[in-house]
C-alpha positions as CSV (number, residue, x, y, z in Angstrom):
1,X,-2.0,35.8,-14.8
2,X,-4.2,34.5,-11.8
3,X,-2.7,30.8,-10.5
4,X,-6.3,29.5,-10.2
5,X,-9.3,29.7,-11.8
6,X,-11.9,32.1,-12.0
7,X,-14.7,30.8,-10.4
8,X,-15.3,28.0,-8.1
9,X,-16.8,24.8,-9.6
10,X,-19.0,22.3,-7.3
11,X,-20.0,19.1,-8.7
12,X,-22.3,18.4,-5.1
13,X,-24.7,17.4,-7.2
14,X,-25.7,15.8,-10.1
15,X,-27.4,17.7,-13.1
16,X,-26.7,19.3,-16.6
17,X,-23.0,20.0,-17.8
18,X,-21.9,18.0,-14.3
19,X,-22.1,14.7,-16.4
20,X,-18.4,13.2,-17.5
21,X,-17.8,12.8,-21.1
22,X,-16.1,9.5,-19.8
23,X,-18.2,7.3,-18.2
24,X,-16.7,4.4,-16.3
25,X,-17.0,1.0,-16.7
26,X,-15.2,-1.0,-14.2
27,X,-14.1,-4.4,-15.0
28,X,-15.0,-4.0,-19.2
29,X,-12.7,-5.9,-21.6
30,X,-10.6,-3.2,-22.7
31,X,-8.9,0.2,-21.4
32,X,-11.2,2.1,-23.8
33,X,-14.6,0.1,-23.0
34,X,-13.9,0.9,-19.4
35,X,-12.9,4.9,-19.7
36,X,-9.9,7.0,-17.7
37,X,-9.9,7.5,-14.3
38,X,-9.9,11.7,-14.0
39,X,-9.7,13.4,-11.0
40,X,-7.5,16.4,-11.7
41,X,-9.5,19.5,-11.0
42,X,-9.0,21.3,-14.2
43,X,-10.2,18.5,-16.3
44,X,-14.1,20.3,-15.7
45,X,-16.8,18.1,-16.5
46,X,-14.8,15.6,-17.6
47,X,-13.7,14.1,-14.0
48,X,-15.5,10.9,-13.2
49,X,-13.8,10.7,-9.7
50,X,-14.4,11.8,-6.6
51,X,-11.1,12.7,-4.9
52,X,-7.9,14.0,-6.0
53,X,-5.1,12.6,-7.8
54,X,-1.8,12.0,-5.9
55,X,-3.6,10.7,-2.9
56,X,-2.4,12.8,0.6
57,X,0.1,14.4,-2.0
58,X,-2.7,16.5,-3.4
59,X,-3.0,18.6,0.1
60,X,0.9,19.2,-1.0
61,X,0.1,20.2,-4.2
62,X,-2.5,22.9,-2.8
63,X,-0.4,24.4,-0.8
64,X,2.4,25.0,-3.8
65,X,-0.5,25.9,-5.9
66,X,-1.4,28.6,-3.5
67,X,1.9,29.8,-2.8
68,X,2.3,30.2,-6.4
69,X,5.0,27.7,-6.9
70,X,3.3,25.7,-9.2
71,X,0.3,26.9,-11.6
72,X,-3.1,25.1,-11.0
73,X,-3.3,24.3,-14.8
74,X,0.0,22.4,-14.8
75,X,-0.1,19.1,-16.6
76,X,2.7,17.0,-16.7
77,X,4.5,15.6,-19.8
78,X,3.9,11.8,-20.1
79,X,6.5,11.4,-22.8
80,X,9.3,8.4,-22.1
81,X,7.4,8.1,-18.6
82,X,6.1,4.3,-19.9
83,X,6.6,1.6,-17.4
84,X,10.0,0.2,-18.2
85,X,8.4,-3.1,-18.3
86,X,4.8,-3.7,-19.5
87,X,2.7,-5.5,-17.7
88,X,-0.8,-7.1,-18.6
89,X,-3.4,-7.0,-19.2
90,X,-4.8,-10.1,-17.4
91,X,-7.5,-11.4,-17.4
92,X,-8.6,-10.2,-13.4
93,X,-8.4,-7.0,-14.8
94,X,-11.9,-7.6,-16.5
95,X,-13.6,-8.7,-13.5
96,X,-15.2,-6.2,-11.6
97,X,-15.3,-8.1,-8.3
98,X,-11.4,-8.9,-8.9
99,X,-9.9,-5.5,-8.7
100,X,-11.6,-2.7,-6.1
101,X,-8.9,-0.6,-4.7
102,X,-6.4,0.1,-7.5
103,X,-6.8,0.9,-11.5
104,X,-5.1,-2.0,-13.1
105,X,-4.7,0.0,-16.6
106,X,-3.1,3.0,-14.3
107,X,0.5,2.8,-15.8
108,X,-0.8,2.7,-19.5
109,X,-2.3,6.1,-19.9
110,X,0.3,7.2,-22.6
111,X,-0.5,4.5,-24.1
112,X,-4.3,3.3,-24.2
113,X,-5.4,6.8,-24.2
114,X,-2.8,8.4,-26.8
115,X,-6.1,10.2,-28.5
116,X,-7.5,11.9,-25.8
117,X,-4.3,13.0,-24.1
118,X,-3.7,15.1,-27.8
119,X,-6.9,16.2,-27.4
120,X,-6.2,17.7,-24.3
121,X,-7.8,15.4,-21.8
122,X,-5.7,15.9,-18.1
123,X,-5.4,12.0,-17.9
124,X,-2.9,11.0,-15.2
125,X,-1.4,7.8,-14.3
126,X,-1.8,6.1,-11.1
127,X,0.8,3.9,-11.3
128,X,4.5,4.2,-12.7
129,X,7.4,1.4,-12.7
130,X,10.7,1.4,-13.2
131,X,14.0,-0.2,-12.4
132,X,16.6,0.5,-9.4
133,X,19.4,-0.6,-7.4
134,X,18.7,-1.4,-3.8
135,X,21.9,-0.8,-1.1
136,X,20.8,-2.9,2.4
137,X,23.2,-3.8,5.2
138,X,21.5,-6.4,5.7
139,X,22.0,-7.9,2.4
140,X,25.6,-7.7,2.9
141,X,25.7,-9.5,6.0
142,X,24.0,-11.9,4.5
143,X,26.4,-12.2,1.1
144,X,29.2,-12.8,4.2
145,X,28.0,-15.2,6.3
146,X,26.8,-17.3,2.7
147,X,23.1,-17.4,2.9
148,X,23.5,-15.5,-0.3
149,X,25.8,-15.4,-3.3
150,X,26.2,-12.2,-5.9
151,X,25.3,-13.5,-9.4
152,X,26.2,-10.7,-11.8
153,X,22.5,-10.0,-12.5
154,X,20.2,-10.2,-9.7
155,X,23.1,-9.2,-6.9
156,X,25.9,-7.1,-8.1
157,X,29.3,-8.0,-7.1
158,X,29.4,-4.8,-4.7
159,X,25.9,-6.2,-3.4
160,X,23.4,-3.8,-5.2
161,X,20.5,-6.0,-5.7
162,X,18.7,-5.5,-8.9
163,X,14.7,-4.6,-8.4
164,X,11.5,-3.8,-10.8
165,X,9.5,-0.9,-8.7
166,X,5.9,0.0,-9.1
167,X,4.3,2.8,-7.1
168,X,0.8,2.2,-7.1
169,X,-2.2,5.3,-5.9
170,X,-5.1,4.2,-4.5
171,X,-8.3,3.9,-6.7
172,X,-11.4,2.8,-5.4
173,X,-14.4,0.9,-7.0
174,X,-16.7,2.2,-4.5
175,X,-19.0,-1.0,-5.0
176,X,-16.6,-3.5,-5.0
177,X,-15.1,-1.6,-1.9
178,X,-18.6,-2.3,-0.3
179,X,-18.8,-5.8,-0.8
180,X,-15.3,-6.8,0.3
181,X,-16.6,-4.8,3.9
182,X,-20.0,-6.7,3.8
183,X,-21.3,-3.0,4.1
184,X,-23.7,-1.4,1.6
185,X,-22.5,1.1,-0.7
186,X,-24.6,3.9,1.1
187,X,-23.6,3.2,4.1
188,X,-19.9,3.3,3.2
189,X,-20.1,6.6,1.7
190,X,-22.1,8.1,4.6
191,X,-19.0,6.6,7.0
192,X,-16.4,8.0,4.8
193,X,-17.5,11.4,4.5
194,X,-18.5,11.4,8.1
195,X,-15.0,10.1,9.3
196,X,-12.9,12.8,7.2
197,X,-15.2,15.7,8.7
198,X,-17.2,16.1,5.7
199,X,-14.0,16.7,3.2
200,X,-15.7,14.9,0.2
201,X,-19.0,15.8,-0.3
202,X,-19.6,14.0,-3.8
203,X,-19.4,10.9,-1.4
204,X,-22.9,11.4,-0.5
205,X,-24.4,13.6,-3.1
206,X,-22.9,12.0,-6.2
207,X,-24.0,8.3,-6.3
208,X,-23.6,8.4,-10.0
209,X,-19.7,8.8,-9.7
210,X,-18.5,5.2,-8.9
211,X,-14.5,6.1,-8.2
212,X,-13.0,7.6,-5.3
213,X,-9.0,8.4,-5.1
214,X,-8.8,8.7,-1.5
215,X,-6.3,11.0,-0.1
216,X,-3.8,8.1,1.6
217,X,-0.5,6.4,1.3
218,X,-0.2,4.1,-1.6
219,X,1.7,0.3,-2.2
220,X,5.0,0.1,-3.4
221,X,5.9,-3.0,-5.4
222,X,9.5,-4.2,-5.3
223,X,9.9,-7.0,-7.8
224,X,13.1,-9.7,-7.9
225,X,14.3,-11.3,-11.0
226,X,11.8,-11.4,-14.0
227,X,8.6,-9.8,-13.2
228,X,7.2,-12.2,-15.9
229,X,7.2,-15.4,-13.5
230,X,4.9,-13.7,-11.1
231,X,2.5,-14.6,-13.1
232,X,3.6,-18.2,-14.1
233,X,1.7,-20.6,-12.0
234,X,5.0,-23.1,-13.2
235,X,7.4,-20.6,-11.5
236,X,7.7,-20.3,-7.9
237,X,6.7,-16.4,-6.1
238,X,8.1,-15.4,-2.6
239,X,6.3,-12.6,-1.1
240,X,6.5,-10.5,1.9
241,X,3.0,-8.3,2.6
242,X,4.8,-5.3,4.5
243,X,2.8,-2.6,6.6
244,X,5.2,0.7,6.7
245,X,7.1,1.3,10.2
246,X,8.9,4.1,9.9
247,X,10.7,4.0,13.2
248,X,12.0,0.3,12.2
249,X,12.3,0.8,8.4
250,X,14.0,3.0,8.5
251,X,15.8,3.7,11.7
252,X,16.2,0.4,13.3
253,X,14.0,1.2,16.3
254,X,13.9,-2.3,18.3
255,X,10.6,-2.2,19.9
256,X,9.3,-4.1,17.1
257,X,10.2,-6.5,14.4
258,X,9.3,-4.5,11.3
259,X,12.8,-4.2,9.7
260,X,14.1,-7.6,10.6
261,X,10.3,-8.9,8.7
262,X,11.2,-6.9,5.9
263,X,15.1,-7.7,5.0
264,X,14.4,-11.0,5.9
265,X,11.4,-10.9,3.2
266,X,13.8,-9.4,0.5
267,X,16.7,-12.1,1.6
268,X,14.5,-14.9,0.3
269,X,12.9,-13.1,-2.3
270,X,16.1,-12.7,-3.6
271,X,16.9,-16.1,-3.1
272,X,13.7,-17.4,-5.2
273,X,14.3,-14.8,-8.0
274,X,18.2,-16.7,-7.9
275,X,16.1,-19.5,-8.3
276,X,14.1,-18.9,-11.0
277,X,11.5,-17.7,-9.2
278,X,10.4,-13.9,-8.6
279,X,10.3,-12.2,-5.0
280,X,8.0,-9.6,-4.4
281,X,7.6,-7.3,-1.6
282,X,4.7,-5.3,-1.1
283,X,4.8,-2.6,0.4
284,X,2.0,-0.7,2.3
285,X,2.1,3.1,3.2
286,X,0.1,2.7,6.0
287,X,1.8,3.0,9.0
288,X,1.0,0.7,12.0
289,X,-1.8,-1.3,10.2
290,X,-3.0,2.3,9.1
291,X,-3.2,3.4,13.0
292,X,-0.7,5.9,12.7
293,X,2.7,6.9,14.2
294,X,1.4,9.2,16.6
295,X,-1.5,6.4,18.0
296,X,1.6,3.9,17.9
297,X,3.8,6.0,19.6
298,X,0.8,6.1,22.5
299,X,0.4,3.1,22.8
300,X,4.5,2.1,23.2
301,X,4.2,4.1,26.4
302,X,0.7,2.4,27.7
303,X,2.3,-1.0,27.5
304,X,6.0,-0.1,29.1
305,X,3.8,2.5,31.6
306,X,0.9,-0.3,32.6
307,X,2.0,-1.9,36.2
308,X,3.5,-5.0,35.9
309,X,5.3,-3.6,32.9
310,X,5.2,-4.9,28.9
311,X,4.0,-7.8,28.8
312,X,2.8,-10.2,25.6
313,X,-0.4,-11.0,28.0
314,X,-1.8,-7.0,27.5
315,X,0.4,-6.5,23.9
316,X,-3.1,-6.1,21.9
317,X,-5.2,-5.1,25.0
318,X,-3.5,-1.6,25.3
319,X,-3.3,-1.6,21.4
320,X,-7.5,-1.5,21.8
321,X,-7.6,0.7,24.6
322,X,-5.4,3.3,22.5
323,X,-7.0,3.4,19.0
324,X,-9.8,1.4,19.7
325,X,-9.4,-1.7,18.0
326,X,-7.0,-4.7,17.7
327,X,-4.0,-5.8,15.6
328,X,-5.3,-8.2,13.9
329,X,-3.8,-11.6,11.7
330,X,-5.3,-9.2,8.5
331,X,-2.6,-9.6,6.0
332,X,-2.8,-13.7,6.2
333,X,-6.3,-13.6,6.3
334,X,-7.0,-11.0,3.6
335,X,-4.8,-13.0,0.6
336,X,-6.8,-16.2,1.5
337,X,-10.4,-14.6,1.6
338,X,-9.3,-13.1,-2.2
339,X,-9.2,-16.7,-3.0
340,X,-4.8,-16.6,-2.9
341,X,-3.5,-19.6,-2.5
342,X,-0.1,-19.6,0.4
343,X,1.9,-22.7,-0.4
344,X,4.8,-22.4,2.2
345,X,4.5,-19.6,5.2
346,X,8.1,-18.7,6.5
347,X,9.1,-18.1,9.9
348,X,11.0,-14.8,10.7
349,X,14.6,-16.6,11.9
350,X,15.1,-16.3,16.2
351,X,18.2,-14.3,15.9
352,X,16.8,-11.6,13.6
353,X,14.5,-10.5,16.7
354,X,15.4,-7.4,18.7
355,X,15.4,-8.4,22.7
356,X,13.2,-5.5,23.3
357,X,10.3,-6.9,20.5
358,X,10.0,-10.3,22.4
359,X,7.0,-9.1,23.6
360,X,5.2,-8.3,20.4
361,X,6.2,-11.5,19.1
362,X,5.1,-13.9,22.1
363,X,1.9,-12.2,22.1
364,X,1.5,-12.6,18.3
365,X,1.8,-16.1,18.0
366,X,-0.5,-16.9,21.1
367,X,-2.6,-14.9,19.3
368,X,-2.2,-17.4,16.1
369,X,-0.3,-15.4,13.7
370,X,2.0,-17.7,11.9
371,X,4.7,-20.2,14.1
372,X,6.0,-23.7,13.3
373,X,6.4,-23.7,17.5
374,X,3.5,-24.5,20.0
375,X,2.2,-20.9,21.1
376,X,3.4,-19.8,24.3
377,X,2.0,-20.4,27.5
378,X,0.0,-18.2,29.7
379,X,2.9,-18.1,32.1
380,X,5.3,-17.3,29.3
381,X,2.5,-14.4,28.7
382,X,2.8,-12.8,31.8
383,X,6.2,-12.9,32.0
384,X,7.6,-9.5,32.3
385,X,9.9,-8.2,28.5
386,X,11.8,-5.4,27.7
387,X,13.5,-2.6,29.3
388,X,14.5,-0.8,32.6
389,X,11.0,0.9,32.7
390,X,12.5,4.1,34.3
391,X,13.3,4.9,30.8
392,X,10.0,5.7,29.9
């Protein structure tokens, strides 16, 4: 038996048998008003989104389709795969302006569309939670030196720390992903096929299809103590808005302050959720603000190369020279302009910054991200930080 179809179907443009059974309806009352989000390419005419499912896992998927390790009309089994605890609906999710760049009903498939899954509709979720241990370092330290305290339930005794996780695929509202850019729908699509060398073509030719499941990195959702009091407005919520750094993350690179930003996040979310709060830590798969690890990399050697060596005075001047365009105070600024209220900003601790990441933070806070400080001076700018430069 062949592993993929017989014949190649384009849905460039539309016309008669291209039209979805399953109109979408972003921001109606209920699951079913609004329709599934399809993108699986052996749902036919069905689909109603431009784009794959899995985001950059798709390409993955293609190449184990065409190997023949996987057939192309797999379908996964959604049984026992229900979020371990249910959340929403709210009543954001029924406001189209609200909610543009994920599916809020994406982890109730099994659920709101029981019928047409039997039917044999390739529905997929876009979202999945579940529950986990999490084993830092960090959070050890931490337990020793008495800044935290293991309470049977949110910190285990051997310092596992108890967590709610929700991976979340990008799903995006094309218009409402216009609006948030101050850009016109057209002229979005016209950028976005341009920019990814013409890969989706529906983007341009397919105005009727509102939904595009672009093929990035997702948010992953790390939730402390009851998920519940997120939502309270009685209930206090920590959060830390995290851009991936693998180097830091995950290897303790000290050029930067990624890792020390994040433990330090999950120390006081823990500490609210011991509170009676929640913590939450969101988590962004978009490495170096979505620049890249190869353009970051690039521009680690401009600054320690440039004469004079790294310095906070050039820190986002040789960012813009690189990838052409700033680090920016976007995480702050984003939450506010969606109308998020910040009652307390918190102050990454001094001794939790690596020596050779002075730099990056001298030139962020002169820059006026967050600091309860006055911002450095412009000698204090120029001031040469870091490393023998031989090195590099």
């Amino acid at each position: 038996m062949s592993n993929r179809p017989s014949h190649i179907r384009l849905n460039s443009h539309p016309g008669a048998g291209t039209v979805s059974r399953f109109p979408l309806n972003w921001g109606a009352p209920t699951a079913q008003e609004r329709g599934p989000v399809i993108g699986t390419v052996n749902s036919g005419s069905d689909r109603n989104a431009i784009g794959a499912h899995g985001g950059a896992y798709s390409v993955y998927r293609a190449l184990a389709v065409s190997s023949g390790a996987m057939s192309a009309n797999n379908r996964p089994d959604l049984t026992n795969t229900s979020p371990t605890t249910p959340m929403g609906p709210f009543p954001q999710w029924t406001d189209p302006g609200k909610i543009v760049s994920l599916d809020p009903w994406g982890a109730r498939v099994a659920e709101d569309f029981a019928d047409e899954l039997r039917d044999g509709v390739d529905i997929r979720p876009t979202i999945a939670v579940t529950k986990a241990r999490l084993q830092l370092g960090e959070i050890g330290e931490a337990i020793a030196a008495g800044r935290l305290k293991a309470d049977g339930q949110i910190v285990h005794e051997t310092g596992d720390v108890a967590v709610t996780k929700a991976a979340i695929d990008p799903v995006w509202y094309l218009p409402g992903i216009a609006e948030r850019f101050g850009v016109t729908e057209t002229a979005l699509r016209r950028t976005l096929f341009e920019q990814t060398g013409g890969m989706y073509a529906d983007l341009v030719t397919r105005p009727d299809i509102k939904v595009f499941l672009p093929p990035i990195g997702g948010i992953t959702l790390y939730i402390f103590g009851d998920p519940a009091a997120i939502a309270d407005p009685k209930r206090r919520l920590t959060c830390r808005v995290h851009d991936e750094c693998n180097g830091s993350d995950v290897f303790g690179s000290d050029i930067c302050t990624c890792r020390p930003y994040l433990t330090h996040g999950i120390e006081e979310c823990i500490r609210e959720a011991q509170d009676g709060g929640a913590g939450l830590i969101a988590y962004n798969r978009k490495e170096g603000r979505a620049l890249g690890e190869v353009t970051k990399f690039l521009v680690y050697n401009a600054r320690k190369r440039q004469p004079g060596g790294d310095q906070a005075a050039t820190y986002f001047e040789r960012t813009e020279c690189v990838a052409g365009v700033q680090e920016s105070n976007m995480k702050h600024d984003a939450l506010t302009g969606s109308g998020i209220e910040i009652g307390e900003r918190v102050p990454i601790p001094d001794y939790l910054i690596p020596p050779d990441a002075s730099v990056e933070m001298e030139a962020k806070k002169a820059a006026g991200y967050f600091t309860p400080d006055a911002p450095p001076s412009a000698e204090d700018l120029t001031r040469v930080v870091g490393r023998d430069l031989e090195q590099f």
